[in-house]
C-alpha positions as CSV (number, residue, x, y, z in Angstrom):
1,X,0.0,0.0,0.0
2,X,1.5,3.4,-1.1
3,X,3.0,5.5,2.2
4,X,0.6,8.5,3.3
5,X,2.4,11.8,1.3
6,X,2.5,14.0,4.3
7,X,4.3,10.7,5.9
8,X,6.5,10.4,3.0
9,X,7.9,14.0,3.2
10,X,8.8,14.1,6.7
11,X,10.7,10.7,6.4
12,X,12.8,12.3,3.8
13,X,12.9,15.5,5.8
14,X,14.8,13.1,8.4
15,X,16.6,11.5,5.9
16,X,18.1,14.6,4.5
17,X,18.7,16.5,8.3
18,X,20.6,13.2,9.0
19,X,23.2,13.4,6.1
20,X,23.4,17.1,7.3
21,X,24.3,16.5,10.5
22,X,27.4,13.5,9.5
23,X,28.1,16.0,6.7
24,X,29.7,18.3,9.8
25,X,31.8,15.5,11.0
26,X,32.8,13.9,7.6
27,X,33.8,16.3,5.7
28,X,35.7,18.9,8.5
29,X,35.2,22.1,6.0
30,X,34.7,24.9,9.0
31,X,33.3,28.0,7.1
32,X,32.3,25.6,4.2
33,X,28.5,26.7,3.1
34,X,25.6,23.9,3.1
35,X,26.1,23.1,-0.6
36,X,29.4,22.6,-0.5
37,X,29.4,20.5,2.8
38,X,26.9,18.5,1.5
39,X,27.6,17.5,-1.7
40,X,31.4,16.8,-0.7
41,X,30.3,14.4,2.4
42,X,27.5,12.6,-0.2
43,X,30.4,12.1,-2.5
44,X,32.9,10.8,0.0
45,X,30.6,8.6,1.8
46,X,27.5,7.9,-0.2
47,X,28.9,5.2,-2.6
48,X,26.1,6.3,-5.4
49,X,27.6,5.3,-8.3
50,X,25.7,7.3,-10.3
51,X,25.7,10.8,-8.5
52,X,27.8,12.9,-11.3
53,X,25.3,12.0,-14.2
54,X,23.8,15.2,-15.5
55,X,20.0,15.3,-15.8
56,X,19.7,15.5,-20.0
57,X,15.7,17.1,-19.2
58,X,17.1,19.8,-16.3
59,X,20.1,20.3,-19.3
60,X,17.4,20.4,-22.4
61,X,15.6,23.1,-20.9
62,X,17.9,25.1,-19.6
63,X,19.1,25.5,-23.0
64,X,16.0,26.0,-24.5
65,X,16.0,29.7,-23.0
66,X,18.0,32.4,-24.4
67,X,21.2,30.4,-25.1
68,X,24.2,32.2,-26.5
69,X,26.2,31.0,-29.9
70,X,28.9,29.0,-27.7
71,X,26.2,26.7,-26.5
72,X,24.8,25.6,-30.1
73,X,26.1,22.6,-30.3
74,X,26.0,21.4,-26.9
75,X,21.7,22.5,-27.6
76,X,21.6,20.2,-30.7
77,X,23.2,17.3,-29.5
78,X,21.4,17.0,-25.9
79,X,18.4,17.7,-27.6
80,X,18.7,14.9,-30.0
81,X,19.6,12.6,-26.9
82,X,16.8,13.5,-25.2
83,X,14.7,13.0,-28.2
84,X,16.4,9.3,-28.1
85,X,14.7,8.5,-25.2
86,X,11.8,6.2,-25.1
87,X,8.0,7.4,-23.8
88,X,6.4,4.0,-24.1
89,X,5.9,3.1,-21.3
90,X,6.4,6.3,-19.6
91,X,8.5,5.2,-17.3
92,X,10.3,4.4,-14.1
93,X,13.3,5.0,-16.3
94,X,16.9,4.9,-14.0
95,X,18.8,8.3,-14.3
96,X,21.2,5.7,-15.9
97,X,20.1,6.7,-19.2
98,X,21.6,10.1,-18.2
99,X,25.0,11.0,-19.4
100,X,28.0,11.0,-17.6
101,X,30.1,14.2,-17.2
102,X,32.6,13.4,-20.2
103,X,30.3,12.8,-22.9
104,X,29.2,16.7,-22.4
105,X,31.7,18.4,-20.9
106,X,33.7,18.6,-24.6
107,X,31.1,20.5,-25.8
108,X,30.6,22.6,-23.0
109,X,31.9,26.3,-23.5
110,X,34.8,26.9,-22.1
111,X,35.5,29.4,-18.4
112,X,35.3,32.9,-19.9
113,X,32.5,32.7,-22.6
114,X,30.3,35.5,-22.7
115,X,27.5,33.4,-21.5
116,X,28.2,33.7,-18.2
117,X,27.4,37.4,-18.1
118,X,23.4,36.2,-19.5
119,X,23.4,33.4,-16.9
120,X,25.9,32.8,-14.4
121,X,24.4,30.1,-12.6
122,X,25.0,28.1,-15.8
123,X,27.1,25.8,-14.5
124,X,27.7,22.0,-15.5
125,X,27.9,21.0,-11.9
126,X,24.5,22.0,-11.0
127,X,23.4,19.6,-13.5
128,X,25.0,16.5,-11.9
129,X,22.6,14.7,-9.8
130,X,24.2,15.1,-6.4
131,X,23.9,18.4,-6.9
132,X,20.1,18.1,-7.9
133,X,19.7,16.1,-4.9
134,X,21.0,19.1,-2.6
135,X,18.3,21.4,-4.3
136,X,15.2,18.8,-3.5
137,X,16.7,19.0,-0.2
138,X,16.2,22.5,-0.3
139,X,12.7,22.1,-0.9
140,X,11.9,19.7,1.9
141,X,13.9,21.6,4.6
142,X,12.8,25.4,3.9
143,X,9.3,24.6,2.0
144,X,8.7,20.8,3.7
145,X,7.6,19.2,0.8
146,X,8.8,18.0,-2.3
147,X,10.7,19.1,-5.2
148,X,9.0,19.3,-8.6
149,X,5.4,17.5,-9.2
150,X,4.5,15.1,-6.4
151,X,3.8,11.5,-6.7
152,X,2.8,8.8,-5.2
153,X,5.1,6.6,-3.6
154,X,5.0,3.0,-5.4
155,X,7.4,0.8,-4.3
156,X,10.0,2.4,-6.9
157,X,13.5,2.3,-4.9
158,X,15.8,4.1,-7.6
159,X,16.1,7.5,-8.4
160,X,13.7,7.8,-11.9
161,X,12.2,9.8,-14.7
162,X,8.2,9.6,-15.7
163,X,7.7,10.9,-18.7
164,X,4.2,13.0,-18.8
165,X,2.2,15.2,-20.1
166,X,1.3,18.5,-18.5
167,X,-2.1,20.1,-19.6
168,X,-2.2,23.6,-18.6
169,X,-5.6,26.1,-19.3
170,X,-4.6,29.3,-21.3
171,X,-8.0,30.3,-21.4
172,X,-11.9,29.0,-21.8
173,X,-11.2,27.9,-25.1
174,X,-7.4,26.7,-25.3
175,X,-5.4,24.6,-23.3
176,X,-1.5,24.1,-24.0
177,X,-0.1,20.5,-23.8
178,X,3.4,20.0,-22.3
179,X,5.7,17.0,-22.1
180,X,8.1,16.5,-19.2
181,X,10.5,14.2,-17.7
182,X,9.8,14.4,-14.3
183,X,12.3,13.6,-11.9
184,X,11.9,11.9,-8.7
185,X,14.1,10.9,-6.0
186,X,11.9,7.7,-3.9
187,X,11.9,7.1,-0.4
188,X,13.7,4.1,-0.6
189,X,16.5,6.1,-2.1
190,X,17.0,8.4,1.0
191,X,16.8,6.3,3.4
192,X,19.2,3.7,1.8
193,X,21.1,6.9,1.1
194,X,21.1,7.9,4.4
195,X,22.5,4.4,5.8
196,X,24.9,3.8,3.9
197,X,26.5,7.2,4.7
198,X,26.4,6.3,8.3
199,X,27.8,3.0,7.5
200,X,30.9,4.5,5.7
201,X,31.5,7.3,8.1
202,X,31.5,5.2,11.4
203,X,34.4,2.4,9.4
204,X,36.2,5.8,8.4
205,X,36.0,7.7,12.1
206,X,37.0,4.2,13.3
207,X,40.1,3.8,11.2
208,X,41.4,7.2,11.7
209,X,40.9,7.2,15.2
210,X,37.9,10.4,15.0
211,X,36.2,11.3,18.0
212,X,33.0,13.1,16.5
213,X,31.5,14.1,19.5
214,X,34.5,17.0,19.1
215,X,32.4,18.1,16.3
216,X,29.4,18.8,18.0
217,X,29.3,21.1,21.0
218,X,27.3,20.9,23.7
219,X,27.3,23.8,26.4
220,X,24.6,25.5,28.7
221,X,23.6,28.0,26.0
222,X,22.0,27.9,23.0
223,X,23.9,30.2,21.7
224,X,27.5,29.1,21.1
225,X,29.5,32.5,21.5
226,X,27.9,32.6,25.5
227,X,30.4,29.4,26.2
């Protein structure tokens, strides 16, 4: 039976605060912000093999904005790839049918282009899907729900695309049809996530000899600076 929604979000919720909290410990980057922190400790200690794959539909559209001449071809041939992809049936479909870093990256524009002064954020590491995963955890620890269109939880333990068709009414006479690749990052997926980061970080402390209670200090104040 699929897990109540609300349910669903606050187990991720969990899931997410949990990597935060071992992120402190396992990564040791004082002053480092939450991206940064986080992303580093999932790579480190995660084990998901398939974390730098860039999300072709998060890629696709971004290009399909005001793009600039350098980023022509990497438009056409992400396009095409995503065109590639099959629809029937719409999906689960792993994010292992997303390309990894080097089959893009040569046709990325190089540091410099003039591209970055339309969109600096256009980066290819936000792209990757540990990055991706950092911004859905954005969503379910500022907004508490989830990132994207919500769905309901089926027993689907990999991170996956549904491919589907968005109806939107433009007016009482028109409606406009779009299709999607929606992503979506299960339940199962945290919380396996979320283990096996524990897992790795308590063999590592334990083979270098890491107290992490240093890392987290208690006092009589909730406010550190009063100490």
């Amino acid at each position: 039976m699929p897990a109540e929604p609300g349910l669903v979000v606050l187990k991720k919720l969990g899931a997410v605060a949990a990597i935060d909290a071992l992120s402190k410990v396992g990564t040791r980057q004082d002053g480092a912000k939450n991206r940064e922190r986080f992303v580093t400790f999932i790579r480190k200690f995660s084990d998901w093999s398939d974390c730098e794959r860039m999300s072709l539909p998060h890629l696709v559209q971004a290009l399909s904005k005001d793009m600039q001449p350098e980023f022509e071809q990497l438009k056409r041939y992400a396009g095409e790839s995503l065109r590639g992809w099959r629809t029937v049936p719409p999906g689960p479909w792993s994010i292992t049918q997303d390309p990894l870093p080097d089959q893009l990256l040569e046709l990325w524009p190089k540091e410099g282009s003039s591209f970055k002064r339309v969109m600096p954020r256009f980066c290819n590491e936000h792209f990757r899907h540990v990055h991706l995963f950092y911004s859905y955890r954005n969503y379910l620890a500022h907004n508490l729900r989830e990132g994207g269109w919500p769905t309901i939880e089926r027993g689907v333990t990999f991170p996956h695309y549904l491919f589907t068709e968005i109806t939107r009414v433009v007016s009482a006479d028109s409606v406009s049809l779009r299709e999607r690749w929606l992503l979506y990052y299960p339940l199962p997926f945290f919380l396996t996530l979320a283990n096996g980061c524990l897992d790795r970080l308590e063999a590592w402390l334990k083979a270098e000899c890491i107290n992490p209670f240093d890392y987290y200090p208690m006092g009589d104040f909730l406010l550190e600076f009063l100490e």
